[in-house]
C-alpha positions as CSV (number, residue, x, y, z in Angstrom):
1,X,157.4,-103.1,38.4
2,X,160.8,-103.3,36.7
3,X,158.1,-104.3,33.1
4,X,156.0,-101.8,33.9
5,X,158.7,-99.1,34.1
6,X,160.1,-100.6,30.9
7,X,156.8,-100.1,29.2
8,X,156.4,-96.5,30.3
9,X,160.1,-95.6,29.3
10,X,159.0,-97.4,25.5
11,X,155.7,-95.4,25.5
12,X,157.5,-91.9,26.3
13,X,160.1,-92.6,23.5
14,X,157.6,-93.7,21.3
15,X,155.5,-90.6,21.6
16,X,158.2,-88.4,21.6
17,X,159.2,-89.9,18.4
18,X,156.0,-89.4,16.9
19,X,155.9,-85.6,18.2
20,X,159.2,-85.0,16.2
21,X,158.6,-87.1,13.5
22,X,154.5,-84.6,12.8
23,X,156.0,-81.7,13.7
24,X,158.9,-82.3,11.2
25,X,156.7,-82.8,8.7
26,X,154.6,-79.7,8.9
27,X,157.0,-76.9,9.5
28,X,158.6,-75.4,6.5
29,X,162.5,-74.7,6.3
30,X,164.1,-72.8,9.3
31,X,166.7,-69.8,8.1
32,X,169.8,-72.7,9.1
33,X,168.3,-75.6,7.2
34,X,168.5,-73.7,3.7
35,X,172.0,-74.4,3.7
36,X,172.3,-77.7,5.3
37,X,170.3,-79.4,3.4
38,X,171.7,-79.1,-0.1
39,X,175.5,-78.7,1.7
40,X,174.6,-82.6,2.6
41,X,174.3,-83.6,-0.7
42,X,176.8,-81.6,-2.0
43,X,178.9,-83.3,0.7
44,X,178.0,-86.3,-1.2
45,X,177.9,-85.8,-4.7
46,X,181.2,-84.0,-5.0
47,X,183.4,-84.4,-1.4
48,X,183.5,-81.3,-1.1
49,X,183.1,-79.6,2.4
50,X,183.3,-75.9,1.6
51,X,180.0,-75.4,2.1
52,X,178.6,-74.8,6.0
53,X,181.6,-75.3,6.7
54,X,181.3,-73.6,10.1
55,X,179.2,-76.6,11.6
56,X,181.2,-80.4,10.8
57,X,178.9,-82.3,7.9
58,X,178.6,-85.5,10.0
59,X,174.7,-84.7,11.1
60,X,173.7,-83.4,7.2
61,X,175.5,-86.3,5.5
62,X,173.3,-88.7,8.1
63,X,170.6,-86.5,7.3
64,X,170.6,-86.6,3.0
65,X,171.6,-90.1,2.6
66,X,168.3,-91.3,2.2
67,X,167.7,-87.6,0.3
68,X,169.9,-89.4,-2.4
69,X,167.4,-91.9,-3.2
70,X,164.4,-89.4,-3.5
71,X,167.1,-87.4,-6.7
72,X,166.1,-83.5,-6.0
73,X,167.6,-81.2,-8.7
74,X,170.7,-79.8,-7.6
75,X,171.6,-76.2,-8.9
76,X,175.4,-75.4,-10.0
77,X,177.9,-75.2,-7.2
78,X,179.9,-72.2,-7.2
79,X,182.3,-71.8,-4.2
80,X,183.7,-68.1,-3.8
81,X,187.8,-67.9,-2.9
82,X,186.3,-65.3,0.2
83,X,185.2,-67.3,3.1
84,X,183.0,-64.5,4.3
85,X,180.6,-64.8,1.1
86,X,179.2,-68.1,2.8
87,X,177.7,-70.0,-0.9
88,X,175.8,-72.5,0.9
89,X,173.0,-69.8,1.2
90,X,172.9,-69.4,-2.3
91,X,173.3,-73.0,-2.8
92,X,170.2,-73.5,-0.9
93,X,168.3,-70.6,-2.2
94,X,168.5,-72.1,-5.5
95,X,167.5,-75.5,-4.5
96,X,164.3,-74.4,-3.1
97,X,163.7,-72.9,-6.1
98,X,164.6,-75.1,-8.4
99,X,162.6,-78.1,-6.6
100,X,159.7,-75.9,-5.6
101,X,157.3,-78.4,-3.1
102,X,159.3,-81.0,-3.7
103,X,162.2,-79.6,-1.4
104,X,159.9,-79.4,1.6
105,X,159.6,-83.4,1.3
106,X,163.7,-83.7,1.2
107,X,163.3,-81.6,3.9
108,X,160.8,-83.6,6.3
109,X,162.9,-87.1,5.1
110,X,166.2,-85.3,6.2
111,X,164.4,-84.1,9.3
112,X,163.3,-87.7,10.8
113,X,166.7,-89.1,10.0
114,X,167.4,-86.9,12.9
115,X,165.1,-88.0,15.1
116,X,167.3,-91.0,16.2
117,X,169.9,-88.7,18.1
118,X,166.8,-87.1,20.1
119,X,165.8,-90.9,21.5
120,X,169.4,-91.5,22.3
121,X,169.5,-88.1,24.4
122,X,166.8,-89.2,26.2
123,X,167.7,-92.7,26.8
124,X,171.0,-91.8,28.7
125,X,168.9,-89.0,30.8
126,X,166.9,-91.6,32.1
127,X,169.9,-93.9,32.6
128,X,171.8,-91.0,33.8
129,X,168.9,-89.7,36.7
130,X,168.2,-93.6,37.1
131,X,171.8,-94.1,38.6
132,X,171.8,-91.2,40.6
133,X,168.1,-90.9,42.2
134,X,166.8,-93.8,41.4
135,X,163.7,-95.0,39.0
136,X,161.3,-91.9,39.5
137,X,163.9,-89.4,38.9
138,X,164.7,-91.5,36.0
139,X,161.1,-91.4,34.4
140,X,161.0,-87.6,35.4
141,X,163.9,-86.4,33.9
142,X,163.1,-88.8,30.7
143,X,159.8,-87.0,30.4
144,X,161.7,-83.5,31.1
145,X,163.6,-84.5,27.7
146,X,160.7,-85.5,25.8
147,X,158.3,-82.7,26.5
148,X,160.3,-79.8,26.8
149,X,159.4,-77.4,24.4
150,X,162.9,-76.6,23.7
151,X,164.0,-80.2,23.0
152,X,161.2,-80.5,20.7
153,X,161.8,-77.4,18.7
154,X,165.0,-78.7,17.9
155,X,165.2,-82.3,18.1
156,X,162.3,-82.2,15.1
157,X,165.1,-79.9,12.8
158,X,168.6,-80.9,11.3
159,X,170.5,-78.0,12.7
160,X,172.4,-80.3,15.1
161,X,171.5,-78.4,18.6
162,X,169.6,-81.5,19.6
163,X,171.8,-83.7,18.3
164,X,174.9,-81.7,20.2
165,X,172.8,-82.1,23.5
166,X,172.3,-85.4,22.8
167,X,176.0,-86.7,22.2
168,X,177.3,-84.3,24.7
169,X,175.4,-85.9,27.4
170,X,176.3,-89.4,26.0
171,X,180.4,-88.1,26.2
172,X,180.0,-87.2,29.7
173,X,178.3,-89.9,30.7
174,X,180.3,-92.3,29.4
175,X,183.3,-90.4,31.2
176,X,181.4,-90.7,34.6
177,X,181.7,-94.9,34.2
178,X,185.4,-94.3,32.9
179,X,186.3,-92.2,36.5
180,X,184.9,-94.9,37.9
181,X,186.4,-97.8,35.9
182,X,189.1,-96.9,33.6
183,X,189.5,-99.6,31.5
184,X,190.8,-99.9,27.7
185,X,186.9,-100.9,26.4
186,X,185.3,-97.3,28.1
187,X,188.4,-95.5,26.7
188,X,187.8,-96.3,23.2
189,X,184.4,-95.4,23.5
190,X,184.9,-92.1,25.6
191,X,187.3,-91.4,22.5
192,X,184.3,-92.5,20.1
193,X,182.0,-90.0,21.7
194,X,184.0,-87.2,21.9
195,X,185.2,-87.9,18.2
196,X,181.3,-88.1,17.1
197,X,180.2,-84.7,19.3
198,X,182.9,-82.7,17.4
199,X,181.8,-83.9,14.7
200,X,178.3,-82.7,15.2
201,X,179.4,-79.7,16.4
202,X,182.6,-77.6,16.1
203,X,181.7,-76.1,20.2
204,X,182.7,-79.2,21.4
205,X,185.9,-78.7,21.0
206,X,186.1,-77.5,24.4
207,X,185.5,-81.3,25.4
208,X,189.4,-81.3,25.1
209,X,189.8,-79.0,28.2
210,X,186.6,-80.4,29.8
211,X,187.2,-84.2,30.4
212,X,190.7,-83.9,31.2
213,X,189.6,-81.1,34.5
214,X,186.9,-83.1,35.3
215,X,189.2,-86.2,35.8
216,X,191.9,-83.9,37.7
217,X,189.6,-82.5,40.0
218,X,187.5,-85.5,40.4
219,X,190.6,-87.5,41.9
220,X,192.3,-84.0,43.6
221,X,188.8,-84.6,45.5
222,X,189.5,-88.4,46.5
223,X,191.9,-87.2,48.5
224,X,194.5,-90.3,47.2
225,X,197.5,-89.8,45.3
226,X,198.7,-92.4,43.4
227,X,201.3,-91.4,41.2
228,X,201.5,-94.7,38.8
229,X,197.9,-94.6,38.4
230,X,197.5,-91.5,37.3
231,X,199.8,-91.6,35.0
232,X,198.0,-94.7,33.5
233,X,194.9,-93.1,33.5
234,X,196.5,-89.9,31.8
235,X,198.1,-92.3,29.1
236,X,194.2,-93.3,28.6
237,X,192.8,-89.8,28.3
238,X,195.7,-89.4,25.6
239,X,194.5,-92.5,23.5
240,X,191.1,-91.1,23.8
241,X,191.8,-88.0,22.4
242,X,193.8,-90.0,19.9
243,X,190.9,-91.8,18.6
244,X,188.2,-88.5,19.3
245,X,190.5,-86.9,16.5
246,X,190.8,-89.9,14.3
247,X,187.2,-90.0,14.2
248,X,186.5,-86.4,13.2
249,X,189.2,-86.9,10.4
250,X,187.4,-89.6,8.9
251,X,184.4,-87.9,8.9
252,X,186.0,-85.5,6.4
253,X,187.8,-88.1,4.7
254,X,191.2,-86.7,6.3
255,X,190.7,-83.6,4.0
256,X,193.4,-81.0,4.3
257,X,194.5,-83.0,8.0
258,X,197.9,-82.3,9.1
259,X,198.0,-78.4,6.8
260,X,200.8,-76.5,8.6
261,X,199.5,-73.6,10.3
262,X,201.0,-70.9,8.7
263,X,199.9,-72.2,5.3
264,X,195.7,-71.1,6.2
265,X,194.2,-68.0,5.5
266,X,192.0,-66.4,8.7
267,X,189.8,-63.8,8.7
268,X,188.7,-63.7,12.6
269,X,190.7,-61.3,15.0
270,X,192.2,-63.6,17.2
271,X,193.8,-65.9,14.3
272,X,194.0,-63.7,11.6
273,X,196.2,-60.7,14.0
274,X,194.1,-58.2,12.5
275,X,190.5,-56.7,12.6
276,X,188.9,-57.4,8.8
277,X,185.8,-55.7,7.7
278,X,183.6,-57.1,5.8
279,X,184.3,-54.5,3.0
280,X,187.8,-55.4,3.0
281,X,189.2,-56.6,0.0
282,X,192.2,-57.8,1.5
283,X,190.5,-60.0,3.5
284,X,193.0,-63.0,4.9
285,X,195.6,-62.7,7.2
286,X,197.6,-65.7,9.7
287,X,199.8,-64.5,13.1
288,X,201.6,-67.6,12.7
289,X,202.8,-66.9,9.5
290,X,206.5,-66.7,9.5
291,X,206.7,-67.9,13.2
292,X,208.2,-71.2,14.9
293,X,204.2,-72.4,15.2
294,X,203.4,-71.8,11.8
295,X,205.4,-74.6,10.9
296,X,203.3,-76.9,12.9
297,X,200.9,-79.5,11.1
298,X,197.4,-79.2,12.5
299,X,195.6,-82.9,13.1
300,X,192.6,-81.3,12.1
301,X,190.5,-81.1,9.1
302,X,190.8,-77.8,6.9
303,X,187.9,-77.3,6.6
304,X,187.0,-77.5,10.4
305,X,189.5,-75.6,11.4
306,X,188.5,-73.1,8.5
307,X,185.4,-73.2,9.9
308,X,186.0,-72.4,13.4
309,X,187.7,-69.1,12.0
310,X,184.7,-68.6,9.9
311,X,182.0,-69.1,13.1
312,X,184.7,-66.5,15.4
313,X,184.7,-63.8,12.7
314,X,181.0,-64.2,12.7
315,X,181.3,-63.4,16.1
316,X,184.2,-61.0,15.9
317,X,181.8,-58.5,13.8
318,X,179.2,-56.0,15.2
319,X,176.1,-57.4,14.6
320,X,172.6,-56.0,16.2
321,X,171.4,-57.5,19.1
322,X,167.7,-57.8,20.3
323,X,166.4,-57.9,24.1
324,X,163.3,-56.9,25.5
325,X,162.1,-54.4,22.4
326,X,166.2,-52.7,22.3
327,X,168.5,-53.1,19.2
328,X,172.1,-52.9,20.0
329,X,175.2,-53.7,17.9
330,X,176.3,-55.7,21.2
331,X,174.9,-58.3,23.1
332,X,174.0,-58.7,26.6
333,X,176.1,-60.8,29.0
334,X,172.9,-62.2,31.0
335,X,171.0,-62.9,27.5
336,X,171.0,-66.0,27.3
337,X,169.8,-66.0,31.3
338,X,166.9,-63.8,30.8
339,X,166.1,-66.2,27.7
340,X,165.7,-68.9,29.9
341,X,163.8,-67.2,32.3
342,X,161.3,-67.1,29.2
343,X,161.6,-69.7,27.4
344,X,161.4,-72.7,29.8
345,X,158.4,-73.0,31.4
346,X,157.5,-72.2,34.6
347,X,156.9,-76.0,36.1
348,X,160.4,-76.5,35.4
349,X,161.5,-73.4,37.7
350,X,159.5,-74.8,40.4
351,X,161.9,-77.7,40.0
352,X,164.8,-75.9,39.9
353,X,164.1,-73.9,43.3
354,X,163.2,-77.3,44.6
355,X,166.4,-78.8,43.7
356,X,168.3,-76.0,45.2
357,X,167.0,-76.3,48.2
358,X,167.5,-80.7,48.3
359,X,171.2,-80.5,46.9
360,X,171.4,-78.2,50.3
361,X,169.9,-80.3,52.6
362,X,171.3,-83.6,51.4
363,X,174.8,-81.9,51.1
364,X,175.4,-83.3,47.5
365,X,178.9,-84.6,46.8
366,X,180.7,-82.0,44.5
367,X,182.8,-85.2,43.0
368,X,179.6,-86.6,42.0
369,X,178.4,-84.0,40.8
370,X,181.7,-82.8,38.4
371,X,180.2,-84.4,35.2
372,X,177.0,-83.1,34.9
373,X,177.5,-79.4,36.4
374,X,180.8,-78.7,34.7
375,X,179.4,-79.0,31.0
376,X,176.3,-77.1,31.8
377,X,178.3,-74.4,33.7
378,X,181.0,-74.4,30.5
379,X,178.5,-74.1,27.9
380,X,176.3,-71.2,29.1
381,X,179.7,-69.0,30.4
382,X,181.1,-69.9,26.2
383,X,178.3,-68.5,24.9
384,X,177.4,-65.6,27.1
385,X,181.1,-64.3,27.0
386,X,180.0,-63.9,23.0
387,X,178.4,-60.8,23.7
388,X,179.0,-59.8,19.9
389,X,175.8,-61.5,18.7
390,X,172.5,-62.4,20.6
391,X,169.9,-64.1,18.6
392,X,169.8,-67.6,19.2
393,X,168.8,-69.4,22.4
394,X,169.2,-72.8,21.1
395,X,173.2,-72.3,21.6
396,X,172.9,-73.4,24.8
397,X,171.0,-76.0,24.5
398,X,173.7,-78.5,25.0
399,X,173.5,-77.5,28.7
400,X,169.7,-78.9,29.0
401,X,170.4,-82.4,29.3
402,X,172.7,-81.3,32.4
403,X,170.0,-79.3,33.7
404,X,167.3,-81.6,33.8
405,X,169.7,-84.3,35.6
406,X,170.1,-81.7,38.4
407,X,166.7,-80.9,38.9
408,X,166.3,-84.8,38.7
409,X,167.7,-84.8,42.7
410,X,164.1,-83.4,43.6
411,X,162.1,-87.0,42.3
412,X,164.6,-88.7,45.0
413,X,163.8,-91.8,47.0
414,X,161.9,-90.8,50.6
415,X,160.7,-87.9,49.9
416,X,157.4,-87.0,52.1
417,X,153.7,-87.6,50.6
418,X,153.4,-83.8,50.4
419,X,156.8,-83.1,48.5
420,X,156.4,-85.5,45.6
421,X,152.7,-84.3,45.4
422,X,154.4,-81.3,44.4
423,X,157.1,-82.4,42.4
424,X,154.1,-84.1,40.5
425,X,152.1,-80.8,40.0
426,X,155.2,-79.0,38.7
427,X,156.1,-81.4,36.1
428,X,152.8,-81.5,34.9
429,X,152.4,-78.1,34.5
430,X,155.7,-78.3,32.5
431,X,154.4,-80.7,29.8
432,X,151.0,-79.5,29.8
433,X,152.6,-75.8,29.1
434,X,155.4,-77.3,26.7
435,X,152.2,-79.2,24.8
436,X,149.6,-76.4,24.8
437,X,150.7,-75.2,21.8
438,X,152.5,-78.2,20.1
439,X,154.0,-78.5,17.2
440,X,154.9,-74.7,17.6
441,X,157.1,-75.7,20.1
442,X,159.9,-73.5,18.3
443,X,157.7,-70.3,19.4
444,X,157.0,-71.3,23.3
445,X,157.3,-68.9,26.1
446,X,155.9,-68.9,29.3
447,X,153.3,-67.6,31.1
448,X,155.7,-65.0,32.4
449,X,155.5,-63.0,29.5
450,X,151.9,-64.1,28.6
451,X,152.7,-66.7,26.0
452,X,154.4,-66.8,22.7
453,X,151.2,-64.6,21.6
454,X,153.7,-61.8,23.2
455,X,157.1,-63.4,22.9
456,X,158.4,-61.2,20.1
457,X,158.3,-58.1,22.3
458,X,161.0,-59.9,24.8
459,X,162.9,-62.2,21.8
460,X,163.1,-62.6,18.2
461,X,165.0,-65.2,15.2
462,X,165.0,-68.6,16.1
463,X,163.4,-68.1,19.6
464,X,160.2,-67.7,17.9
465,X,159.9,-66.6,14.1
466,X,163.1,-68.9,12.1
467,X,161.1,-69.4,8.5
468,X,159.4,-72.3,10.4
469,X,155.3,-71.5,9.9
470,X,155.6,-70.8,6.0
471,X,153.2,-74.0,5.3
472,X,151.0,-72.7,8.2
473,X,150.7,-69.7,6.5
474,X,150.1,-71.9,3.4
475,X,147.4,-73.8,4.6
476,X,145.6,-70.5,5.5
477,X,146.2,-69.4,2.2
478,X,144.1,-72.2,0.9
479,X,141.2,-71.6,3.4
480,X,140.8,-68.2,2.9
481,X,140.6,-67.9,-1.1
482,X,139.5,-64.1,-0.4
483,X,142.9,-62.9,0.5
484,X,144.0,-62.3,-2.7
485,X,146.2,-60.6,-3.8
486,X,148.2,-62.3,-0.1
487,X,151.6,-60.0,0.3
488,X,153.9,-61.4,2.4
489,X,156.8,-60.3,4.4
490,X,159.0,-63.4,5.5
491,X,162.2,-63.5,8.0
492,X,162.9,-66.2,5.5
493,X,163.4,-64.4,2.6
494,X,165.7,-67.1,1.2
495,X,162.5,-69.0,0.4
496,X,160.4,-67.4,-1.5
497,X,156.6,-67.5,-0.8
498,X,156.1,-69.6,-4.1
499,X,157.9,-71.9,-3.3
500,X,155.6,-73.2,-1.1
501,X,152.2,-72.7,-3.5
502,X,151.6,-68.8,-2.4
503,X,151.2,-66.5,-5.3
504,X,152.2,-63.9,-3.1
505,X,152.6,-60.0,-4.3
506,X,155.5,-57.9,-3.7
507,X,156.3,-57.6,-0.1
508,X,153.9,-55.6,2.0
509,X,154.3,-51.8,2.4
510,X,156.2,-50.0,5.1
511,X,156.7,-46.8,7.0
512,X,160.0,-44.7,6.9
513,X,160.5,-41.1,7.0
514,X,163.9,-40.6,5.1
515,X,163.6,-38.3,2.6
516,X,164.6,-39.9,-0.1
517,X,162.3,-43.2,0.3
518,X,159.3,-40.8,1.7
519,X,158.2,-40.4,-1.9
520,X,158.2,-44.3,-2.5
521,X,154.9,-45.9,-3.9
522,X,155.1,-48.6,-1.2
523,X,156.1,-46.3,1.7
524,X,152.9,-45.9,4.5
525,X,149.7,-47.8,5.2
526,X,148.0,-49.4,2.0
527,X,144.7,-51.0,1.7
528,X,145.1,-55.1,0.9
529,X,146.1,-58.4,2.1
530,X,149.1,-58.8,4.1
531,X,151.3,-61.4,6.3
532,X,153.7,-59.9,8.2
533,X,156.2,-62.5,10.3
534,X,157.5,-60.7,14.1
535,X,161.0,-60.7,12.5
536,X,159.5,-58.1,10.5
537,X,157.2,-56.2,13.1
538,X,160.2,-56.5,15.6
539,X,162.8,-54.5,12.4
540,X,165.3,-52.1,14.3
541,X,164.7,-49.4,11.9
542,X,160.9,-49.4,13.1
543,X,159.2,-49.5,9.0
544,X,156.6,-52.2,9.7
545,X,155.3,-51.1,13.7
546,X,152.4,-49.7,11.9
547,X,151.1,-52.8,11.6
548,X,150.6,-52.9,15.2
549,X,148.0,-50.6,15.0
550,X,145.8,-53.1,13.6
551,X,144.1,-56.1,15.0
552,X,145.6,-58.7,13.3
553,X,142.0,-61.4,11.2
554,X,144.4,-64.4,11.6
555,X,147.4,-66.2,12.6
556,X,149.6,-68.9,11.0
557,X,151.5,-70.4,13.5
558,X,152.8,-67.9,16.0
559,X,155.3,-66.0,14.0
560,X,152.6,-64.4,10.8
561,X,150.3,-61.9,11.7
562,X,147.0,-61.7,8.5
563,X,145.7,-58.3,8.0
564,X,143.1,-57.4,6.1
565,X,143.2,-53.4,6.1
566,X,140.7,-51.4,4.1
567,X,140.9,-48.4,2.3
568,X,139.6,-46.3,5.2
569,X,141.8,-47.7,8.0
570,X,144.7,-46.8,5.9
571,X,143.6,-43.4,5.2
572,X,143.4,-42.5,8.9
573,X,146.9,-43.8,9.8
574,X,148.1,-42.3,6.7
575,X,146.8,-38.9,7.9
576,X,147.9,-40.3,11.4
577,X,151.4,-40.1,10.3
578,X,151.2,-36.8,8.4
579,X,151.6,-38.8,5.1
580,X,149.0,-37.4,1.8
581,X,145.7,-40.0,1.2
């Protein structure tokens, strides 16, 4: 049995593996990876970290070294003294273009240097759910991992969501042995993992608030007090730290560590003292300046803690917001709630209603439960109280791992015949939906809202259309040599069309009644060939809905619509909308 499970837990890796590794391959650049990719090199070809500097560089470095080898061109580097003019999209824009195809290979090898942290992720889920419920919730929640749609829409990128999940996951279990054995050997790794997760992703910092309440409440609820050892253990949690921000320093080469504080320029609200536009010319500002704090050093990089300025200004500004067909300058507090509603699938709510209703009959231990509901509690209240901008689900997708290792109670030893028939059903129906329509896994939604078919009416960016089907739309390019001239409106506008072998036209035509533009040669329905993305169809000034109107001739991937309008069909809406022939 014990070979037979090994085996399995091989096989599910393995194929998980090879899911990323295809899909990696096949999808063009997502809006995100633009910039990583050549801020990795330019990591290291000039230590420099200006660039992206609102993530840490430890996943792109991992991700270019073997880049290095392959010796893309590298455009000039040009970093602007204004934070807010972010050069590593520039930077990447002009990489793309000055490697053409070529980039879309650095791309793929960058991608499956990635993989690595995906297997890791899923490794300590099944370990995780093994120790709790035993071998079958191990295997389950393993499978959960591998086959979600969300995991593999990620975990096939180098934008470090995956990755995040995956180290987060690792941290907390790690700290579960420590509470249990707090020994000098698990403290340096706790340290070790917290030092590598912040240096994934700046949101863990809040792993410094985390562990230590998980410990205090996980011994408030022993119900022993033992003054001497909790000092001890407190001494521990200190080291830990201690090493956690040792590590992130060396991953910038201790650049900039130990700046005072009232030495940095801020632009974000809550550090700066001040609200700054981005119009403003006098853009910088610092509450500490001049005050007892500002003459503290700060252990931390510059260029993180420059960056977490940058990513909370990003934050701080009104930015539109789309739910559900509305455009608002504001988010939604439950967005992120709806957007799970939609985007995991539907086998996987079963689950979760099951597991409600076991963790209330088997009257789970809260203790035992502190390091795997905490986190996912923490990371879905951090980002729905940033109500400023709502586009990106994959934010919280460090909480999945936590999620599948509650839902891992159901697959629990002596369970009745009828109940793990069920459990069964569900979880198929979760990797059957997840793999229906593989490798657009970046694009699922349930069958809630009919599919990703209609997903753009409910969400939009990275949820479904990120850049990702560009090739897609390539490779129906070459099939249908009769759509020429092809004009193309992309979400990823960063990359042009040519890059990836489309001699596209100038972007399609589109509807607006202002006055001054009504008079434009490309304004209202044209006759042609055209590929319009759902970022575009989706527009909160409305100018390409017209397309809508039309039944779309084809699809690449699940973000481009194909038309193929004639002259008469776009007479009719033209008269339609009260505009001349």
């Amino acid at each position: 049995m014990h070979r037979l499970r090994g085996k399995l837990i091989v096989a599910t890796l393995l194929i998980h593996a090879g899911l990323l590794a295809w899909g990696a391959s096949r999808h063009s650049f997502a809006w995100t990876e633009v910039g990583l990719l050549p801020s990795g090199l330019v990591h290291w070809k000039y230590g420099s970290f200006d660039t992206f500097r609102v993530n840490p560089p430890l996943l792109r470095m991992w991700a270019t070294l073997p880049v290095l080898a392959m010796q893309p061109n590298m455009p000039e580097v040009t970093i602007l003294s204004d934070p807010r003019q972010r050069a590593e999209w520039t930077i990447g824009q002009d990489f793309v273009d000055a490697n053409g195809t070529y980039a879309f290979n650095c791309l793929a090898v960058a991608r499956w240097m990635c993989i690595p942290f995906s297997l890791l992720g899923g490794w300590i889920c099944y370990r995780w759910a093994y120790e709790l419920h035993g071998a079958s919730a191990g295997l389950a929640v393993l499978a959960w991992w591998c086959f979600s749609p969300n995991m593999l829409a990620h975990g096939q990128m180098m934008t470090g969501d995956a990755a995040a999940a995956a180290l987060g996951v690792t941290t907390f279990y790690v700290l579960r042995h420590w509470l249990r054995d707090p020994s000098w050997s698990l403290t340096y790794v706790l340290g070790c993992c917290i030092g590598f997760s912040l240096a994934i992703k700046a949101s863990w910092i809040i792993l410094f608030g985390l562990v230590p309440l998980i410990w205090a409440l996980s011994r408030v609820l022993e119900a022993q007090v033992n003054w001497r050892v909790w000092l001890r253990e407190c001494v521990l949690l200190c080291v830990s730290f201690a090493l956690a921000v040792l590590v992130l320093n060396a991953t910038y080469g201790f650049d900039g560590t130990c700046k005072r504080l009232g030495d940095y320029e801020f632009v974000s609200k809550s550090l700066s003292g001040r609200v700054v536009s981005e119009e403003a010319t006098d853009w910088s500002g610092n509450r500490f300046a001049g005050t007892s704090l500002g003459a503290f050093p700060v252990p931390l990089p510059e260029d993180f803690v420059q960056g977490i300025d940058l990513q909370k200004w990003d934050f701080d500004r009104p930015r539109w917001s789309y739910l559900r067909g509305q455009w608002r300058d504001e988010g939604w507090w439950y967005y992120y709630l709806y957007a799970a509603a939609i985007k995991i699938p539907l086998g996987t709510w079963c689950l979760i209603v099951m597991a409600l209703v076991a963790s209330v009959s088997r009257n789970t231990s809260i203790r035992s439960a502190l390091p795997w509901a905490l986190p996912m509690i923490a990371v879905v209240l951090l980002a729905s109280s940033q109500t400023g901008l709502n586009k990106h689900f994959r934010y919280v997708l460090p909480a999945f791992p936590f999620l599948f290792l509650s839902v891992g109670s159901v697959f629990a030893r002596g369970r009745s015949r009828i109940w793990r028939m069920l459990t069964s059903l569900a979880l198929t129906w979760s990797i059957v939906s997840s793999l229906w329509i593989y490798p657009h896994a970046l694009s699922y939604f349930n069958e809630s809202v009919s599919g990703p078919l209609n997903g753009h009416r409910h969400l939009t960016s990275s949820n479904i259309d990120w850049g990702q089907d560009l090739l897609f739309l390539k490779a129906w390019y070459d099939r249908h040599p009769e759509a020429r001239p092809l004009r193309v409106a992309s979400y990823l506008r960063l990359v042009r069309p040519e890059a990836a072998g489309i001699e596209a036209s100038p972007k399609p035509p589109y509807y607006t009644d202002d006055p001054d533009r009504r008079s434009d040669e490309r304004n209202g329905p044209q006759p042609g060939w055209f590929a319009v993305d759902v970022g575009h169809l989706t527009r909160e000034d409305g100018q390409y809905d017209f397309y809508d109107r039309w039944q779309p001739v084809g699809m690449a991937g699940y973000s481009f619509r194909i038309y193929h309008v004639t002259t008469a069909s776009a007479s009719a809406l033209r008269a339609e909308l009260g505009m001349p022939p």
